[in-house]
N, C-alpha and C positions, 0 to 999 in steps of 0.2 A: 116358939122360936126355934125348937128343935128340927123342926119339920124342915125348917129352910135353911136352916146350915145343913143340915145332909144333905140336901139335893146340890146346893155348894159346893161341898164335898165329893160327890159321885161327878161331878161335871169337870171339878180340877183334876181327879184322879186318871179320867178321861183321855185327857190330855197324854200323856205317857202312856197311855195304853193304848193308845192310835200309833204311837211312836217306836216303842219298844217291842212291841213283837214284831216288827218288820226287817228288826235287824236280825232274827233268828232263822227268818225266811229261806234265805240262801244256804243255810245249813241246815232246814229239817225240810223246808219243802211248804208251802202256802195250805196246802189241804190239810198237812198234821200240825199248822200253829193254828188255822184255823178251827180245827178240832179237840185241839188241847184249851184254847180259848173258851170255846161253844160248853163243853165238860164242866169246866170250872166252871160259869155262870148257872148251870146247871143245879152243879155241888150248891155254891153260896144260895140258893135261891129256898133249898131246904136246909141250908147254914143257918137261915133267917128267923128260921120261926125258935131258934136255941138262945139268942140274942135277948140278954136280960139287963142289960145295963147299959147307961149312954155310953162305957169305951165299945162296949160289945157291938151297939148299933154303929158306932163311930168306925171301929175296923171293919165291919161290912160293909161300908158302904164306899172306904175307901179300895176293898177288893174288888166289888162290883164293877163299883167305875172306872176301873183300867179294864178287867177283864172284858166287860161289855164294850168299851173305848176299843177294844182291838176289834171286835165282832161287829160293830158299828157300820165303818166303813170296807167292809170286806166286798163288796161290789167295785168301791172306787181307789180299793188299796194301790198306790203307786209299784209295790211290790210285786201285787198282782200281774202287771201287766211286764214287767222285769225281765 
């Protein structure tokens, strides 16, 4: 049952992290939020294998899924095109 609340989890977090880094857009630039984005999933990706307990998997996964929610739609970022 763990298995599908995470994914839960990584898909609502998602949400605000399609949203939120595009307000920073106009002040850092598309290439450097999108690469401060891409870093972080990076990071969390070997964060993951330190992860020893349900909070532990619980805050990865709610990191994940903003960070990847911004890296997501980086083709169709409204921002983008701004």
């Amino acid at each position: 049952m763990l298995t599908v609340n995470q994914i839960a989890i990584i898909n609502a977090a998602a949400l605000p992290g399609r949203i939120v880094p595009n307000l920073f857009v106009p002040r850092f630039g598309i290439f450097n939020v999108l690469a401060f984005c891409s870093v972080a999933c990076f990071a969390l990706m070997f964060a993951m294998f330190g992860t020893t307990s349900i909070a532990s998997v619980t805050v990865f996964a709610i990191l994940y899924g903003f960070f990847s929610g911004a890296c997501a739609p980086s083709s169709s970022s409204p921002a983008m095109y701004s």
